[in-house]
C-alpha positions in Angstrom: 20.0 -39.4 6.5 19.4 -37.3 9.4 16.7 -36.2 11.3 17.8 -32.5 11.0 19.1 -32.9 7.2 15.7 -34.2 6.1 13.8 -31.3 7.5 16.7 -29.0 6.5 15.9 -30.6 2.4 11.8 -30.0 3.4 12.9 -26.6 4.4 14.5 -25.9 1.1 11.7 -27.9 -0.8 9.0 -25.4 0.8 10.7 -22.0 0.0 11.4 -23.2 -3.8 8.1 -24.0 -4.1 7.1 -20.4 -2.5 9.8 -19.1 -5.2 8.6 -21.2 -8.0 4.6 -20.3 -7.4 5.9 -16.5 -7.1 7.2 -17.0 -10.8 4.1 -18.7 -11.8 1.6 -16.1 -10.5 4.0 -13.0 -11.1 2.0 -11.8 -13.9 -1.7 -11.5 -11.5 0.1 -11.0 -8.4 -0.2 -6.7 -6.9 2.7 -5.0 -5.7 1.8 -6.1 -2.1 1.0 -9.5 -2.8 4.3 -10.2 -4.6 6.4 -7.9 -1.6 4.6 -10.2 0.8 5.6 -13.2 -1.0 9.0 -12.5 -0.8 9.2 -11.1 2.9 7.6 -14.1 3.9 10.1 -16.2 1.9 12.9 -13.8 3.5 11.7 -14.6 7.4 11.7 -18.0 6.9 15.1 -18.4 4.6 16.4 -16.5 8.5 15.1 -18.4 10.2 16.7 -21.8 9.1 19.8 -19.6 8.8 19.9 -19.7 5.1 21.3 -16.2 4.7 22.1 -16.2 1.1 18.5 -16.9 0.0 17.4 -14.3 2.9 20.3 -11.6 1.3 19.0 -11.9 -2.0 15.2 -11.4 -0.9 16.3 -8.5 1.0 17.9 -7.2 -2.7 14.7 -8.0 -4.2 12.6 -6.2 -1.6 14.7 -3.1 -2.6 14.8 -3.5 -6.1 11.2 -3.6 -6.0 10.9 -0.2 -3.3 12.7 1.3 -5.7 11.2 0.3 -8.8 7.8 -1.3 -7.9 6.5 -4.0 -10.6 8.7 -2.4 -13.3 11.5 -4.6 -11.5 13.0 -7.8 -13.0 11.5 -10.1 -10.9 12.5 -13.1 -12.4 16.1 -12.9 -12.7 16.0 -12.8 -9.0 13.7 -15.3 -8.3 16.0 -17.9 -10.3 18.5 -16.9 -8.0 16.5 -17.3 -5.2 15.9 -21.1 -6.2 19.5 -21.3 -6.6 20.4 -19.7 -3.4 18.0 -22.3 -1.8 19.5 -25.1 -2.5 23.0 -23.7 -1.8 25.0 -25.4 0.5 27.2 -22.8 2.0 25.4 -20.6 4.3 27.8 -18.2 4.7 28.0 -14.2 4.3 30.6 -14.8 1.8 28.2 -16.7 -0.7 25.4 -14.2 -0.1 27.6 -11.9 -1.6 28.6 -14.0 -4.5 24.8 -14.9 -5.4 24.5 -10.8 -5.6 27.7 -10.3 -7.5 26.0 -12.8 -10.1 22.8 -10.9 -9.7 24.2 -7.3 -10.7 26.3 -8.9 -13.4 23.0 -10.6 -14.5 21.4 -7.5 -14.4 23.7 -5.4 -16.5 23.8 -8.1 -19.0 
């Protein structure tokens, strides 16, 4: 294995662990704290170029502007973990981990 793969797989590690701890603390987390949590997850899913993952904390950060903590917060964090461990990186699958999200959503 690569050099770049293994710290690509410790990238990925790190943000589910951010997503998973997220999930764990939701319930004593504030508003801010949980909206931090995510941006932070967000700037660093960018910067390794994982835009799915970064898309679908983008649609959480809305989701929760618009409905603060009486958003579903987990559904999207689920997501998340499977966005971060997506191979493809493109816009295309972004797209399709939001499709899945709204349909997820409506029930």
């Amino acid at each position: 294995m690569g050099i770049a793969v293994e710290a690509m797989m410790q990238v990925r590690g790190g943000l589910c662990d951010r997503i998973d701890r997220i999930a764990n603390e939701l319930p004593h987390l504030t508003l801010d704290q949980l909206c931090n949590g995510v941006d932070d997850i967000r700037r660093t899913a960018l910067d390794h170029g994982l835009d799915p993952l970064a898309q679908l904390a983008r649609g959480l950060e809305a989701a929760l502007a618009d409905a603060g903590r009486g958003a579903m917060v987990l559904p999207w964090l689920d997501t998340m973990r499977d966005a971060a461990g997506c191979e493809r990186l493109d816009a295309e699958a972004g797209a399709i981990y939001l499709a899945a999200i709204n349909v997820r959503m409506a029930g």
